[in-house]
KOLPA-555915 format. One line per field, with one value per residue (C-alpha): residue in one letter; x, y, z. Coordinates in steps of 0.5 Angstrom, whole numbers, always signed. Layout:
N
type	(A; ...)
x	(X; ...)
y	(Y; ...)
z	(Z; ...)
***
This chain:
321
type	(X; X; X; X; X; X; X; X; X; X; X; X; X; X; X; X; X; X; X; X; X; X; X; X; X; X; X; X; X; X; X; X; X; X; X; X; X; X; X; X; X; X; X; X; X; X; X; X; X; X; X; X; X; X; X; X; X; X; X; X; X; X; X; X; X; X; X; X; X; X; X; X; X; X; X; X; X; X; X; X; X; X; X; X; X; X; X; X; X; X; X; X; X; X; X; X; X; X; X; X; X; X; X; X; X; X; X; X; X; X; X; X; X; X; X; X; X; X; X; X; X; X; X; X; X; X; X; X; X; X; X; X; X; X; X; X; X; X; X; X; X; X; X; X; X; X; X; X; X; X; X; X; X; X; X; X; X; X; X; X; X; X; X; X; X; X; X; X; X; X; X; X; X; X; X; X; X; X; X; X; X; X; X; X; X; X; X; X; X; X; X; X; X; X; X; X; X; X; X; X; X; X; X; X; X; X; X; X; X; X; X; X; X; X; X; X; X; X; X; X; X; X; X; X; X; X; X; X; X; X; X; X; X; X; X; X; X; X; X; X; X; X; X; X; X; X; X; X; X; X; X; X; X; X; X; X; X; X; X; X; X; X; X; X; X; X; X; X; X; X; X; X; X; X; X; X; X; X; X; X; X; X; X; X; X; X; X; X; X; X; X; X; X; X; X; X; X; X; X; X; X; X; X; X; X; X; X; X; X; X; X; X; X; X; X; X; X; X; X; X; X)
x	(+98; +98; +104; +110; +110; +115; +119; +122; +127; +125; +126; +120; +116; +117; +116; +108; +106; +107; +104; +97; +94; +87; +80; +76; +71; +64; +59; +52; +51; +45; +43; +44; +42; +46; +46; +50; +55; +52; +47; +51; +52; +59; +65; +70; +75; +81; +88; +93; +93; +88; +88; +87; +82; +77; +77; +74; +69; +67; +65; +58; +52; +47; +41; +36; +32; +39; +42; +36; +35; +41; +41; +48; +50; +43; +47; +53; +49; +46; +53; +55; +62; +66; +69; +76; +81; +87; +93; +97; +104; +103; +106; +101; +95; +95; +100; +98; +100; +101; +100; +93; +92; +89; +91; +91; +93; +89; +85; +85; +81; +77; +75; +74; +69; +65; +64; +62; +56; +53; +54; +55; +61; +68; +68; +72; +75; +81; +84; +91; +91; +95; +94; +93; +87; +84; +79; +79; +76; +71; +68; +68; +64; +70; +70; +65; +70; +78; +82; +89; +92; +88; +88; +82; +83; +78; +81; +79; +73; +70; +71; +69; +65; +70; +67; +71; +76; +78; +86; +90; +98; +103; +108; +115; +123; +126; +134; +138; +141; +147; +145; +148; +148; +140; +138; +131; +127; +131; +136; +132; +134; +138; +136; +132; +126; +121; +114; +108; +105; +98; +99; +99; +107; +107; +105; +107; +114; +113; +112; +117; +122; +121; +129; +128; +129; +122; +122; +114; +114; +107; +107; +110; +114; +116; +119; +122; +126; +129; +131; +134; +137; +141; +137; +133; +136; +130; +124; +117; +110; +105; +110; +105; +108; +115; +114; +111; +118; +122; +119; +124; +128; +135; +137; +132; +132; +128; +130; +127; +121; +113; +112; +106; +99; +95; +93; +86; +85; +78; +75; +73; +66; +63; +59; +53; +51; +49; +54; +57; +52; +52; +59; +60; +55; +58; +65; +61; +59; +66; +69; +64; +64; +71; +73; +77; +82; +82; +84; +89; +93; +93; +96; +100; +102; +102; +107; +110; +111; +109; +106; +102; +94; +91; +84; +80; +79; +71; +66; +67; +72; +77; +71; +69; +61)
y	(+284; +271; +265; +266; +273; +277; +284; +289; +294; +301; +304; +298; +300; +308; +308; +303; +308; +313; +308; +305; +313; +312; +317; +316; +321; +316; +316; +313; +306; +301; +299; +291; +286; +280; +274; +276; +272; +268; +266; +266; +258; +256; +257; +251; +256; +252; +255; +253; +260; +261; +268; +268; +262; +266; +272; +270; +265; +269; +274; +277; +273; +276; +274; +271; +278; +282; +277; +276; +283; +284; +279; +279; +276; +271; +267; +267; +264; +259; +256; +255; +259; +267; +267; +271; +274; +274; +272; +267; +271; +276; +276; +281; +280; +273; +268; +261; +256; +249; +245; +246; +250; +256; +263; +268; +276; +282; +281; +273; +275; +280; +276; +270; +275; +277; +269; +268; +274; +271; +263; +263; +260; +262; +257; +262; +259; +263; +264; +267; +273; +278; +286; +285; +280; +283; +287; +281; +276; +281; +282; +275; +274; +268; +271; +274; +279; +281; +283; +284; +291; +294; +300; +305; +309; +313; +308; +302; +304; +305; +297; +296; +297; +299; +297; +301; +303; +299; +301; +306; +307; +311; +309; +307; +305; +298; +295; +291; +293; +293; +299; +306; +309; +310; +315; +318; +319; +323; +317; +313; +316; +312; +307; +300; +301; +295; +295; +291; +292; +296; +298; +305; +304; +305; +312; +315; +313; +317; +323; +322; +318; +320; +318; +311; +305; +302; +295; +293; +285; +281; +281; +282; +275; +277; +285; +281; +276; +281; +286; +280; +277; +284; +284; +291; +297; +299; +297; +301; +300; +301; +301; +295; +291; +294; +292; +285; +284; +286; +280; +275; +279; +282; +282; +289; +296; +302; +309; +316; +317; +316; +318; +320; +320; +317; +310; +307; +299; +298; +291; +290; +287; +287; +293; +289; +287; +290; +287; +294; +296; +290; +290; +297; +296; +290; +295; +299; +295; +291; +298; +300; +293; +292; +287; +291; +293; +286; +284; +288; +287; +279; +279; +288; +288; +282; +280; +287; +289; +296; +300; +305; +303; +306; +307; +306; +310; +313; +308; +313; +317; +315; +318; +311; +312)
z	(+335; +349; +354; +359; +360; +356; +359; +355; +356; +358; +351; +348; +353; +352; +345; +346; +351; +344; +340; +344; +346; +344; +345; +351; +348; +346; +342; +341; +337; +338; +345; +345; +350; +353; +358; +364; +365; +371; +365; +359; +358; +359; +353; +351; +348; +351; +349; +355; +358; +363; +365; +356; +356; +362; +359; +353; +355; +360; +355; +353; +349; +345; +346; +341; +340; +339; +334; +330; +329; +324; +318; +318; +326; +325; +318; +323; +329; +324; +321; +328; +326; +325; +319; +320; +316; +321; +322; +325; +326; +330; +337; +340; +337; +333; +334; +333; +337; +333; +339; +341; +334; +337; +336; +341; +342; +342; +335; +335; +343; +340; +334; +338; +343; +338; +336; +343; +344; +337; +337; +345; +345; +341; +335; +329; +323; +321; +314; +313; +309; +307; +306; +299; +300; +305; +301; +296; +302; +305; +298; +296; +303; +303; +311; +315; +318; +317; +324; +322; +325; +319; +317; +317; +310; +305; +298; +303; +305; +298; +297; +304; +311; +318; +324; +330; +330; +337; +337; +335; +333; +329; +325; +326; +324; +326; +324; +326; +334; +331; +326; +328; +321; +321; +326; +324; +318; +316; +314; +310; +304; +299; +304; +303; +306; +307; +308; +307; +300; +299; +307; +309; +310; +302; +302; +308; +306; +299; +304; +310; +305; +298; +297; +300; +295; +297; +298; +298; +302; +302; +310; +317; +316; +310; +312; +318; +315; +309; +315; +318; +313; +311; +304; +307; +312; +315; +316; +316; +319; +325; +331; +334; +329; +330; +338; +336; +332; +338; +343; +344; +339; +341; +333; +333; +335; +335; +331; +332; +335; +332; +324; +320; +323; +328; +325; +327; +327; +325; +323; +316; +313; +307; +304; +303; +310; +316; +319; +322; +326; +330; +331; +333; +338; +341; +341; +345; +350; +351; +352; +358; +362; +362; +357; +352; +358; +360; +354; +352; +359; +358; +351; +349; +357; +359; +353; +353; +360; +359; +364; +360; +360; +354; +353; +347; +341; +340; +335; +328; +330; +323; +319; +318; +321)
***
């Protein structure tokens, strides 16, 4: 959305359980091959959290045959580097540590994971984006790959490709703990609402919430401060992003139950590359050997405390085959 671990309260953990209900059910996708990891060479990643720092070095690398088959993992390889479109504020799935100048979390690990199956070692370049950029960075081939918690939606997907989906969350209301007067959705009307502009937040307020007064931010940041700083009443988005505002955080609380339909993260890549195939079937292998889960317990679990143990969404289950 990874670090000393961080417990949240029963009804944090309650509501995650809703939020990280995934698909079990697989489904076919190209064969890759791999060095086992006794083979594969060492990895360097080094963010000062072993437990993080193991997981990704002792990831799957692809061998030669694998990445020159696809001409979009081949030109990764050869500049030595993933190009990711990501961020570097998200408690639980990419936080930027300004002392080694490493991001970690469940996006960062997973970007940082497919930088070692095709270079042989974690090597990613990030750029910080918004959710009016993410497109725009992918169409522009100003990154190899967006993982920023991005939604899978048909108007998305006629601009660009989606590999995955790899996670799957429904959406939520967050306000200030000492907020009594909103309740549930229900309650938003006449409300100042904010959501990221151009996320799936917009258009499911105008259907849960159309009396709300629509306050459309840049990014998660942005939402947080207003929400913080009484500029808003609520604020509105996938409850992964909610729970990642609560970390640390006794200023917020959660409201009412999950809103809207399941949300389904998947990876974006530019139309104009084979890059889906490649990552869909790298998805694929880290889900049945383990790595996903491991990953998700060293930054969701670990940061969170919750007990409830998702299991990935199935390869082209948000239509986006």
């Amino acid at each position: 959305m990874r670090v000393s671990r961080l417990v949240i309260v029963p009804i944090m953990a309650a509501a995650l359980a809703l939020v990280v209900a995934g698909c079990s059910t697989t489904t076919s996708t190209p064969t890759t091959s791999a060095t086992s990891a006794s083979e594969a060479p060492k990895g360097t990643f080094n963010s000062g959290n072993a437990a993080y720092d193991a997981i990704i070095n002792g990831g799957a690398v692809a061998d030669a045959a694998t990445v020159d088959a696809n001409a979009w993992a081949k030109a990764v390889k050869a500049a030595g580097v993933l190009k990711v479109g990501g961020t570097h504020t998200s408690q639980l799935f990419s936080l930027l540590d300004p002392a080694t100048g490493k991001d970690t979390g469940f996006d960062a690990g997973l970007s940082q994971l497919l930088a070692r199956y095709i270079i042989g070692d974690a090597k990613t370049e990030v750029t910080q984006i918004q959710t009016s950029t993410r497109e725009e960075v992918l169409t522009s081939h100003s990154v190899n790959v967006v993982f920023a918690t991005y939604s899978i939606t048909p108007a998305r997907m006629e601009k660009i490709n989606f590999a995955g989906p790899y996670y799957t969350v429904q959406a939520g209301i967050l306000v200030q703990a000492s907020n009594d007067t909103i309740k549930g959705v229900e309650d938003l009307a006449g409300k100042k609402v904010a959501t990221q502009a151009t996320s799936t937040g917009v258009s499911l307020l105008a259907t849960v919430a159309p009396e709300a007064i629509v306050q459309e931010l840049p990014d998660q940041a942005s939402c947080v401060n207003a929400l913080q700083q009484g500029q808003v009443d609520a604020y509105v988005i996938d409850q992964s992003l909610l729970l990642n505002a609560m970390v640390g955080n006794n200023d917020f609380k959660l409201v009412g139950g999950p809103i809207g339909p399941v949300d389904s993260y998947g990876i974006g890549v530019a139309k104009d590359t084979d890059a889906k195939a490649f990552i869909d079937a790298w998805l694929q292998k880290i889900m049945d050997d383990g790595t996903w889960l491991k990953l998700w317990k060293a930054t969701v679990q670990e940061r969170t405390g919750t007990d409830h143990i998702p299991s990935p969404p199935a390869i082209n289950s948000a239509n986006n085959g």
